[in-house]
N, CA, C and O atoms as a DFTB+ gen file, in Angstrom:
636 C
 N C O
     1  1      31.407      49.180     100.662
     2  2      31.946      50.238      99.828
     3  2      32.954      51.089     100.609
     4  3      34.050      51.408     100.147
     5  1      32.452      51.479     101.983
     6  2      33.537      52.116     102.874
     7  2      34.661      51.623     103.037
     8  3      35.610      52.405     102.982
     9  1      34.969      49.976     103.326
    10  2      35.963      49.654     102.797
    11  2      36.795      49.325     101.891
    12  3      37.829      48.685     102.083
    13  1      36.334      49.805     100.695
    14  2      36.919      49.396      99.475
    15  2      37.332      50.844      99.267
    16  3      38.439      50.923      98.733
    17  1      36.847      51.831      99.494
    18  2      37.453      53.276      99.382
    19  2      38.384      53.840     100.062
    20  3      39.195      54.670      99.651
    21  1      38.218      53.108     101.814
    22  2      39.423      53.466     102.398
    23  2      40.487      52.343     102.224
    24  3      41.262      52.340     103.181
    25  1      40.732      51.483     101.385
    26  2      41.451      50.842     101.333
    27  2      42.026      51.542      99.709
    28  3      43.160      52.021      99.680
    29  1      41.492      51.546      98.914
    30  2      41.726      52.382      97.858
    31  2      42.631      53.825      98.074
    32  3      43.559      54.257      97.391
    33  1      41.893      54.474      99.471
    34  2      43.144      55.680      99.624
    35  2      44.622      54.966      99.755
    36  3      45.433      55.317      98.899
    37  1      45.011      54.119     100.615
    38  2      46.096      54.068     100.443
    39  2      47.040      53.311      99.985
    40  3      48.252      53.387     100.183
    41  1      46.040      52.087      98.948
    42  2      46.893      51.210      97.991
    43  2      46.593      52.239      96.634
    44  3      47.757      52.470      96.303
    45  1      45.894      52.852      95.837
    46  2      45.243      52.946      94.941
    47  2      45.192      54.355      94.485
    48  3      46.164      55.109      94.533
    49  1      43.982      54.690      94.025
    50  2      43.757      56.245      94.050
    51  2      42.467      56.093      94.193
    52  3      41.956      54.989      94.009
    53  1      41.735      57.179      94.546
    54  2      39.950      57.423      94.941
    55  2      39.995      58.734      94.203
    56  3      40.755      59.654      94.504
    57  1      39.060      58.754      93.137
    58  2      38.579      60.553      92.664
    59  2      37.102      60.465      93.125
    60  3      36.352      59.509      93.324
    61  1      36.977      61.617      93.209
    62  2      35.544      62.292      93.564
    63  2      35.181      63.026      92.852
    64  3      36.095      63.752      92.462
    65  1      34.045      63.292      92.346
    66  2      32.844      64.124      92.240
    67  2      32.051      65.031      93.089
    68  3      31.038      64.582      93.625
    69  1      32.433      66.373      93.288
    70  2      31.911      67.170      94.219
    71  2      31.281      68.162      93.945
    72  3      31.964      68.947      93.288
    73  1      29.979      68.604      94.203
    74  2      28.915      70.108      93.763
    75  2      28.460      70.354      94.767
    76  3      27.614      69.730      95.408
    77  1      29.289      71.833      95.127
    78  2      29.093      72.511      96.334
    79  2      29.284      71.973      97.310
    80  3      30.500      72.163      97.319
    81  1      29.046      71.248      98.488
    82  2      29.776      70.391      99.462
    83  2      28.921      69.194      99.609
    84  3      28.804      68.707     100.733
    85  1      28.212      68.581      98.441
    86  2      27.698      67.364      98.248
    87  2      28.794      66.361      97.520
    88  3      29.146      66.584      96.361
    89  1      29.381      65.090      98.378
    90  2      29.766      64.451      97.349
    91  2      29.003      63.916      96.424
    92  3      28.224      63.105      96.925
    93  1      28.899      64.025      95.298
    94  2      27.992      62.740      94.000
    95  2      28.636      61.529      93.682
    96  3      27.856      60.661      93.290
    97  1      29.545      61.281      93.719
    98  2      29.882      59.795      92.898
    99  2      31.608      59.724      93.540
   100  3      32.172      60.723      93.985
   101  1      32.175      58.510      93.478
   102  2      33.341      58.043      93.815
   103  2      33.777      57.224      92.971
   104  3      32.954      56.333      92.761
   105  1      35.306      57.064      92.019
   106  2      35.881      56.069      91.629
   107  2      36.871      55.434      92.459
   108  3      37.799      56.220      92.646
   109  1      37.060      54.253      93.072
   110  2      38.781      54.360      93.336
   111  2      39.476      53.215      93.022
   112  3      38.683      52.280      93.129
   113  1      40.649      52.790      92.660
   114  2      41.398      51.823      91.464
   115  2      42.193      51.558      92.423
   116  3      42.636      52.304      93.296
   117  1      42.401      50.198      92.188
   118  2      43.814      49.399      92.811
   119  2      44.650      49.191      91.807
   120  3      44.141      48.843      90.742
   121  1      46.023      49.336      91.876
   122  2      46.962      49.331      90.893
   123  2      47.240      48.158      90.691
   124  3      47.029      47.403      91.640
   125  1      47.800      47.560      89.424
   126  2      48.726      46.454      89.429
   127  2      49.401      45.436      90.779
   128  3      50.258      46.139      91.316
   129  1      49.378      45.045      90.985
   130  2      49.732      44.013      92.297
   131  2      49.253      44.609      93.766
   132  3      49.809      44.305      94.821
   133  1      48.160      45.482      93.656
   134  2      47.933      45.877      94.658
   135  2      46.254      44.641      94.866
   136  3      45.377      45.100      95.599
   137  1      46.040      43.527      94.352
   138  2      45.083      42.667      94.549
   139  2      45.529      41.528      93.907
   140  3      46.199      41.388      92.884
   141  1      44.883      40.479      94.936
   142  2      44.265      40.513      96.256
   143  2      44.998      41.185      97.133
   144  3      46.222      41.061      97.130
   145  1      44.278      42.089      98.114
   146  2      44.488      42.399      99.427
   147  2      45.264      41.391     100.091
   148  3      44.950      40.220      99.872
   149  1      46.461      41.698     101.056
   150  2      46.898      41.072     101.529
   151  2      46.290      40.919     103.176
   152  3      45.636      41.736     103.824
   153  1      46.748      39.635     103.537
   154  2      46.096      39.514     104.783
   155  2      45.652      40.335     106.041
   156  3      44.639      40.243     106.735
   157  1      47.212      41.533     106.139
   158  2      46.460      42.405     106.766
   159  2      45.176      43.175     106.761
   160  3      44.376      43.501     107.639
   161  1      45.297      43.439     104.829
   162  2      44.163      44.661     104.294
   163  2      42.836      43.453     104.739
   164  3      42.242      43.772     105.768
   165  1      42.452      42.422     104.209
   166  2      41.329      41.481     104.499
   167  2      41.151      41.424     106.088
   168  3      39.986      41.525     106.470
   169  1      41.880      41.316     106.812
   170  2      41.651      42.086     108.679
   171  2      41.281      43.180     108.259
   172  3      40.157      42.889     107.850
   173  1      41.404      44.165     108.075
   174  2      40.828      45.257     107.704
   175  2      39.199      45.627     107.286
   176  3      38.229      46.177     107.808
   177  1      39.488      45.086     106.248
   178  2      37.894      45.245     105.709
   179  2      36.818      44.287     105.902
   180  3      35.663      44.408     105.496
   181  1      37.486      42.988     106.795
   182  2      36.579      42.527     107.926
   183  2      35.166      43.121     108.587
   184  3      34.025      42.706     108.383
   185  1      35.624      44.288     109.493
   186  2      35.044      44.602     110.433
   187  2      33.701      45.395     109.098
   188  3      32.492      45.518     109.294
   189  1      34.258      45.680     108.200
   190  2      32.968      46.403     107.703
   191  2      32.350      45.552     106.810
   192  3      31.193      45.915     106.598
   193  1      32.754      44.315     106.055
   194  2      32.225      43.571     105.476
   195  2      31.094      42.697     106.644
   196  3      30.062      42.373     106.057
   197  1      31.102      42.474     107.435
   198  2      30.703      41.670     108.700
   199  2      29.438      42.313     108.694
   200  3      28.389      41.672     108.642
   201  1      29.511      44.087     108.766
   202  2      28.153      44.987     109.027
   203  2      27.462      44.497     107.860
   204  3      26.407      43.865     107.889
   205  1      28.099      44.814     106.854
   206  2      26.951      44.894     105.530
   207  2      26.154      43.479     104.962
   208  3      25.413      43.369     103.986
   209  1      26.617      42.385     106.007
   210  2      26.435      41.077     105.822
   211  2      25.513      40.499     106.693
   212  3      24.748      39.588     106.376
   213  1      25.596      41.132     108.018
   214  2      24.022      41.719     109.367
   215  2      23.616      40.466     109.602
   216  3      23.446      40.436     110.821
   217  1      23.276      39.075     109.019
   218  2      22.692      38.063     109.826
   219  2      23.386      36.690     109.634
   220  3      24.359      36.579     108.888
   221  1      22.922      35.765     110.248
   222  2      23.325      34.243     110.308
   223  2      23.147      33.871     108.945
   224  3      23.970      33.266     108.257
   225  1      21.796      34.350     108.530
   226  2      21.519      33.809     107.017
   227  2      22.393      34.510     106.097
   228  3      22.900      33.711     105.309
   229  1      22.780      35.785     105.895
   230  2      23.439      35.993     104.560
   231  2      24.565      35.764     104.408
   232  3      25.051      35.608     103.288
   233  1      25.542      35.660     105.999
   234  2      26.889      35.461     105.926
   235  2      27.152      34.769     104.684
   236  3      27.484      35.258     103.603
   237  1      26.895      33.198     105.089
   238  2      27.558      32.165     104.262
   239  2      26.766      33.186     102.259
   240  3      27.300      33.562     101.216
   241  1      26.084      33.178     102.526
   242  2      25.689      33.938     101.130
   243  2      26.989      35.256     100.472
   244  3      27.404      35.377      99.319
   245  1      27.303      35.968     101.551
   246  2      27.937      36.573     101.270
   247  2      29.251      36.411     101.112
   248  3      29.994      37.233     100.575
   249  1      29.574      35.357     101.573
   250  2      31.163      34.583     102.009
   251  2      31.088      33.792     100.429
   252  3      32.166      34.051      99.894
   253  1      30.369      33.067      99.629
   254  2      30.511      32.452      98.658
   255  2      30.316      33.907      97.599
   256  3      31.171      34.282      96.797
   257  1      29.821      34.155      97.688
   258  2      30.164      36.075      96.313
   259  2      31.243      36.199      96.610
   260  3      32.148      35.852      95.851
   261  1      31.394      36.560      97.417
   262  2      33.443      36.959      97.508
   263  2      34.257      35.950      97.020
   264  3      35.112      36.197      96.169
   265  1      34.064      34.720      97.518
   266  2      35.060      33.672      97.022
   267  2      34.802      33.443      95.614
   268  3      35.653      32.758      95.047
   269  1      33.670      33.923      94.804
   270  2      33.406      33.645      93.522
   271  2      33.824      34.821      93.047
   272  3      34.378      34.778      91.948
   273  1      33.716      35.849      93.564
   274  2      34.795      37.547      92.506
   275  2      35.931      36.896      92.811
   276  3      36.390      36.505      91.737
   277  1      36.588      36.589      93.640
   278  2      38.134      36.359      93.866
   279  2      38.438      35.234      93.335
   280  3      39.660      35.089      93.304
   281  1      37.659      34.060      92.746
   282  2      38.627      33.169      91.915
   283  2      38.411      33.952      90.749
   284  3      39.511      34.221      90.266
   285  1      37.100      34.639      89.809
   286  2      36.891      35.226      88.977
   287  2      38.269      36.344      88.894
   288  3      38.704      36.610      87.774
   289  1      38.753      36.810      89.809
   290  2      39.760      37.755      89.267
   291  2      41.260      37.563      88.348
   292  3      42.328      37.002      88.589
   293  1      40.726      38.327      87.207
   294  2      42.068      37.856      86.439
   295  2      43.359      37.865      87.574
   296  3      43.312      38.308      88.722
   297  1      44.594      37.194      86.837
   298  2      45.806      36.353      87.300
   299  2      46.778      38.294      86.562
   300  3      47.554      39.088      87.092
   301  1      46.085      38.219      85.154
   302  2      46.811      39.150      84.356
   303  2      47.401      40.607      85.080
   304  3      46.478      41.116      85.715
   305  1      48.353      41.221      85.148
   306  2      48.291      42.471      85.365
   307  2      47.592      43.519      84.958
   308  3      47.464      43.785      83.763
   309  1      47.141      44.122      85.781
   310  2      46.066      45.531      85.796
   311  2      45.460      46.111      86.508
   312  3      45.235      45.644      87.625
   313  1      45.005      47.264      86.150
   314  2      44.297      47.776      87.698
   315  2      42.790      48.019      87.782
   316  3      42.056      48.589      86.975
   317  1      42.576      47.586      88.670
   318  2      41.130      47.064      89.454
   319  2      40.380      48.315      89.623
   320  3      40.929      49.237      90.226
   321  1      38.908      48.489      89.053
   322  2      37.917      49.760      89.300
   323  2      37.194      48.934      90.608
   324  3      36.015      48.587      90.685
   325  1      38.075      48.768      91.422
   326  2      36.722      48.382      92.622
   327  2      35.546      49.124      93.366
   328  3      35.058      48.496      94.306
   329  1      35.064      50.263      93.111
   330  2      34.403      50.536      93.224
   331  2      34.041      52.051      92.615
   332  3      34.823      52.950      92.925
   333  1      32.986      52.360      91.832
   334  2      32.302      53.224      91.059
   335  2      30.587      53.261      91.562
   336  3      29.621      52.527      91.353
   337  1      30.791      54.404      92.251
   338  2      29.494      55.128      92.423
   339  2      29.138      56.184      92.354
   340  3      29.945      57.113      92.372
   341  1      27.826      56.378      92.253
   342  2      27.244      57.866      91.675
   343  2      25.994      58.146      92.930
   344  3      25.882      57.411      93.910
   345  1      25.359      59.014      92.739
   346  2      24.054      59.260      94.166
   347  2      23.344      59.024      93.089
   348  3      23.680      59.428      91.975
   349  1      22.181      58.274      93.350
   350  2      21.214      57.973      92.539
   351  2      20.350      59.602      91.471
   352  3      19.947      59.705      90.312
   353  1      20.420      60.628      92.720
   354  2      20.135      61.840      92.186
   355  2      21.104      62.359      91.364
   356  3      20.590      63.301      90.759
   357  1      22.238      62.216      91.044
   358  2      22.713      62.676      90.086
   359  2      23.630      61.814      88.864
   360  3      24.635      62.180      88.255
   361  1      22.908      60.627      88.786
   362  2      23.186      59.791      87.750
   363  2      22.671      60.223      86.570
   364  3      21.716      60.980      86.745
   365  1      23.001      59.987      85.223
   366  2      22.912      59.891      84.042
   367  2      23.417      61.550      83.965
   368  3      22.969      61.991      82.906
   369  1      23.929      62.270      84.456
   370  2      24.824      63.593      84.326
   371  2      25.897      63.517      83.414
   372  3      26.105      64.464      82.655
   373  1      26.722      62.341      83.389
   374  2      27.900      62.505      82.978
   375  2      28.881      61.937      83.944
   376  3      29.976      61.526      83.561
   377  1      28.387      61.899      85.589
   378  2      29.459      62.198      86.634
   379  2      30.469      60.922      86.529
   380  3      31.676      61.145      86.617
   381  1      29.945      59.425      86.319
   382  2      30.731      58.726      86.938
   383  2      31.537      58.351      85.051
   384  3      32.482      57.570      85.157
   385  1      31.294      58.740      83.745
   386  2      32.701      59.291      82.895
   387  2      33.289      59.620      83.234
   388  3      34.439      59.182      83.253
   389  1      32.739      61.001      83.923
   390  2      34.100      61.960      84.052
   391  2      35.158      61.639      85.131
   392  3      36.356      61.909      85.048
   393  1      34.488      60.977      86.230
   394  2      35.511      59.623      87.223
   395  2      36.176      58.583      86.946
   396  3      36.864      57.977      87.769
   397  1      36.034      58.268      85.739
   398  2      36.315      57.130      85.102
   399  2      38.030      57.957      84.338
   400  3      39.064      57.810      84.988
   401  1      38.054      58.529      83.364
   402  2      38.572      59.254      82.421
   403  2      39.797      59.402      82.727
   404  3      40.610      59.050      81.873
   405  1      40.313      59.963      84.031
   406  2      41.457      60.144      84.041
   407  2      42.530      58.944      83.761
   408  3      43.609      58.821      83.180
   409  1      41.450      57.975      84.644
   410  2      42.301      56.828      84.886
   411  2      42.853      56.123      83.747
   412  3      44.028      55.803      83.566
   413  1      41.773      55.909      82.948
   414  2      41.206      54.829      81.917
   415  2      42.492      55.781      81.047
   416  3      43.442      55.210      80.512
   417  1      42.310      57.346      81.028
   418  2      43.657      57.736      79.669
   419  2      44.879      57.211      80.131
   420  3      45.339      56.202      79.595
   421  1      45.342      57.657      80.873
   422  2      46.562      57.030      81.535
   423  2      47.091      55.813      81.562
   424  3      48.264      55.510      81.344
   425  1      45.812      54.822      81.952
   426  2      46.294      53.496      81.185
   427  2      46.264      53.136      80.066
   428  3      46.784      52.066      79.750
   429  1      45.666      53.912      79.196
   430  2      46.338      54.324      77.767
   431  2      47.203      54.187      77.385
   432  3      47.640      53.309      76.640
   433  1      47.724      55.219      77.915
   434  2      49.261      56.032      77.874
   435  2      50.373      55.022      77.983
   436  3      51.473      54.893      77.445
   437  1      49.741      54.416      78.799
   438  2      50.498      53.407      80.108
   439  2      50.602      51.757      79.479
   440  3      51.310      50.812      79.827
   441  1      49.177      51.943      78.005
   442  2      49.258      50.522      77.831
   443  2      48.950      49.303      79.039
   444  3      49.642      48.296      79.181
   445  1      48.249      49.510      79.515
   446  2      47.769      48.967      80.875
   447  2      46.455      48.527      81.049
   448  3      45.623      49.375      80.727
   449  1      45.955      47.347      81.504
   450  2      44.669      46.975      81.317
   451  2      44.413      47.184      82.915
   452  3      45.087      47.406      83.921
   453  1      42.213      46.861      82.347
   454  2      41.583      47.459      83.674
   455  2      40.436      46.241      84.140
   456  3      39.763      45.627      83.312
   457  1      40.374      46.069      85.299
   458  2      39.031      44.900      85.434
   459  2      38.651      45.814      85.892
   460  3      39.094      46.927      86.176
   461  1      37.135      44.940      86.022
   462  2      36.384      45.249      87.274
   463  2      34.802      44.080      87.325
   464  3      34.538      43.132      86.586
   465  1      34.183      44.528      88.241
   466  2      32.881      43.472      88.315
   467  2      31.856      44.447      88.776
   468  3      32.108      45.407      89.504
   469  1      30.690      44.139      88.306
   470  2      29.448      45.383      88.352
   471  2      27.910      44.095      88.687
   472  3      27.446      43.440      87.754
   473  1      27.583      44.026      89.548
   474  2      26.208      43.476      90.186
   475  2      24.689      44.199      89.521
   476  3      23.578      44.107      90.043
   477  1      24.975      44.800      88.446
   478  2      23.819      45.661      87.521
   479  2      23.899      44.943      86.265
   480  3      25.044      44.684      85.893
   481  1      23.011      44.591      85.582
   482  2      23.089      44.048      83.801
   483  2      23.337      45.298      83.408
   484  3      24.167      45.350      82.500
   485  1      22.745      46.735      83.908
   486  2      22.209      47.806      82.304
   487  2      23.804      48.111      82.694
   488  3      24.192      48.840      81.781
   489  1      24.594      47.958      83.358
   490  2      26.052      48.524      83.799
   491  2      27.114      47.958      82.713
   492  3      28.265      48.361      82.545
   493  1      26.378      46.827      81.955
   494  2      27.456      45.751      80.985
   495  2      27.718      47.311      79.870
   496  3      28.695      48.058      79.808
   497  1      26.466      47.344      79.148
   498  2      26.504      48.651      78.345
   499  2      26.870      49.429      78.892
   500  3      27.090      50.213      77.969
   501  1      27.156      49.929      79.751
   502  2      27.699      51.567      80.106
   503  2      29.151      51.423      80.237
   504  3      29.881      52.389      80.016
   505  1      29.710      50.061      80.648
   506  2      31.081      50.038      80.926
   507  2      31.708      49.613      79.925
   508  3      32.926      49.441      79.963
   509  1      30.845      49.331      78.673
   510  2      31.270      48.939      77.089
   511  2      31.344      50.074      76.520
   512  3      31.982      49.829      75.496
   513  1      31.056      51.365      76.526
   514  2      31.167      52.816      76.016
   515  2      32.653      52.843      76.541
   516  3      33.531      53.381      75.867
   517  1      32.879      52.335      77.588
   518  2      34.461      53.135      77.965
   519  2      35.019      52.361      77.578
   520  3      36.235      52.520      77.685
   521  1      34.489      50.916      76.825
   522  2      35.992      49.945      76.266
   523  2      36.163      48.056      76.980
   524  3      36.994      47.149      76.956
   525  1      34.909      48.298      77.491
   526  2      35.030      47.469      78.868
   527  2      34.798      46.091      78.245
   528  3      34.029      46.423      77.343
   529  1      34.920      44.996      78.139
   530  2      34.186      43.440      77.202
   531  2      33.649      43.002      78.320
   532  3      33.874      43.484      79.430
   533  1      32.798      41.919      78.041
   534  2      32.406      41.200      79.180
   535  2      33.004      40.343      78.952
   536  3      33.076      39.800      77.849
   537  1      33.808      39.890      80.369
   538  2      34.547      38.418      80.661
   539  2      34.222      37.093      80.427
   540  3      34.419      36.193      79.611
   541  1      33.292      37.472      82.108
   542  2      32.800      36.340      82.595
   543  2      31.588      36.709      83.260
   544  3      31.688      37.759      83.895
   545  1      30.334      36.077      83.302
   546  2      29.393      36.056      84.086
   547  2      29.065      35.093      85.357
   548  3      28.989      33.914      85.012
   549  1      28.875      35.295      86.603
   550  2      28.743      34.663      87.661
   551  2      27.375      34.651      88.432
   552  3      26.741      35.581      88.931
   553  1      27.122      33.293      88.371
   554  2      25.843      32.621      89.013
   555  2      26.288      32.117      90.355
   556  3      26.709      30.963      90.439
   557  1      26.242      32.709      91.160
   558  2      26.574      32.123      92.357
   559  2      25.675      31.067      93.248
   560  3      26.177      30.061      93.749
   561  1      24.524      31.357      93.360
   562  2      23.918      30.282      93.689
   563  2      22.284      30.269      92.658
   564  3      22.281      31.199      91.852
   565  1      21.614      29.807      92.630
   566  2      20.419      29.854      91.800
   567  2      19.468      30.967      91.886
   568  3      18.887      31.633      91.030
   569  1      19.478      30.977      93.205
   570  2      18.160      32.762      93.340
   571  2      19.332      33.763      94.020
   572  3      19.060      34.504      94.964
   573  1      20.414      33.700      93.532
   574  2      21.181      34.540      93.874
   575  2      21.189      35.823      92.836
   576  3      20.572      35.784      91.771
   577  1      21.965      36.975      93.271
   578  2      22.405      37.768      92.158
   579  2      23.116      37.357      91.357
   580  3      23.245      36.133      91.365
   581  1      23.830      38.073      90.401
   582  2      24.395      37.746      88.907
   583  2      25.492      38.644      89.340
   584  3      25.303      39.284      90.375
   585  1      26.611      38.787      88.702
   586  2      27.442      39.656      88.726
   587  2      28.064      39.529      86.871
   588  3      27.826      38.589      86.113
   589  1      28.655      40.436      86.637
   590  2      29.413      40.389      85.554
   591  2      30.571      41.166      85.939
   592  3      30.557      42.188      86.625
   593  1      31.982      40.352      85.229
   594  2      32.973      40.831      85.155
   595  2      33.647      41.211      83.914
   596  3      33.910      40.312      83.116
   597  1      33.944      42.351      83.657
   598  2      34.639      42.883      82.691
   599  2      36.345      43.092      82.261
   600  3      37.216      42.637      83.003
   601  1      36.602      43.647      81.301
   602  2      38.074      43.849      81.169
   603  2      38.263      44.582      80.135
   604  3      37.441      44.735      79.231
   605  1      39.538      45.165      80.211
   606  2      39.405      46.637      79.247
   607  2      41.156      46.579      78.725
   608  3      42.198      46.991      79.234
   609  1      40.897      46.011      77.744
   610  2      42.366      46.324      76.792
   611  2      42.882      47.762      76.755
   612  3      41.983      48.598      76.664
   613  1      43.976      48.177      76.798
   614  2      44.363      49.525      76.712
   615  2      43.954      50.251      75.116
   616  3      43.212      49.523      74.458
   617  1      44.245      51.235      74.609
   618  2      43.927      51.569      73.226
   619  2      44.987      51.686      72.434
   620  3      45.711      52.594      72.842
   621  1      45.268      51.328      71.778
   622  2      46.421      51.419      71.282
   623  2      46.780      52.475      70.763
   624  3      46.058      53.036      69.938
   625  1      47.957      52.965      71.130
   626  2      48.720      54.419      70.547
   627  2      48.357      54.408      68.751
   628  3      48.214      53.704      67.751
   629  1      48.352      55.673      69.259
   630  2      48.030      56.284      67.307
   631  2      49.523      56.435      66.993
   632  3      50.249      57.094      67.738
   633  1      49.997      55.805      65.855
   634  2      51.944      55.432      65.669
   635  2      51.528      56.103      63.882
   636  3      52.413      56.181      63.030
């Protein structure tokens, strides 16, 4: 996630959620041709993908999820919610709408579509309130996790 946020500061945008000097939740979006990461950014988020991956056994586990979001990623233009989080303590608030919102109007505005992929089932429904369809679903290996990928048509102007 650390690298998908600091990579998000400076291809993308990152909003936050902040009460009192607790962060609660993070959105941050890759724009239009800002994915796939280019070779440098993947050197990059190397070194922290490597941590969160910790043994001999999950590597290759974790090396086939990635290669299965990344053929899964639409070809289409749009911009990428790569990562949306909330603190478990202050979920079901409202917080990660109101992180969502700016973006999602704008590509409105903008006529602009949105992916993304969420490793939660109850997440299919929550990201269908903002507009979201389900794509595609991914079985990566048999006792593996599930992922679902979504996509979000813009709304069409009121004419």
């Amino acid at each position: 996630m650390r690298a998908a946020v600091r990579d998000a500061l400076h291809h993308g945008e990152a909003w936050g959620a902040v009460r009192d000097t607790s962060l609660l939740g993070v959105a941050t979006w890759l724009p239009e041709g800002a994915y796939p990461p280019s070779p440098p950014r993947q050197l990059r988020q190397l070194g922290a993908l490597a941590v969160s991956l910790l043994s001999p056994a999950t590597v290759p586990r974790g090396g086939r999820m990635v290669a299965a979001t990344q053929s899964a990623h639409p070809k289409e233009p749009h911009w990428y919610l790569s990562v949306l989080g909330v603190e478990p303590a202050a979920q079901a608030q409202g917080i990660g709408t109101l992180l969502l919102e700016p973006v999602l109007h704008r590509l409105d505005r903008e006529e602009r579509a949105a992916y993304l992929e969420t490793s939660k089932e109850r997440n299919v429904a929550w990201y269908g309130r903002a507009r979201f369809q389900l794509a595609r679903t991914l079985d990566v290996w048999a006792d593996g996790p599930r992922m679902w990928t979504m996509w979000r048509e813009p709304k069409p102007a009121d004419r």
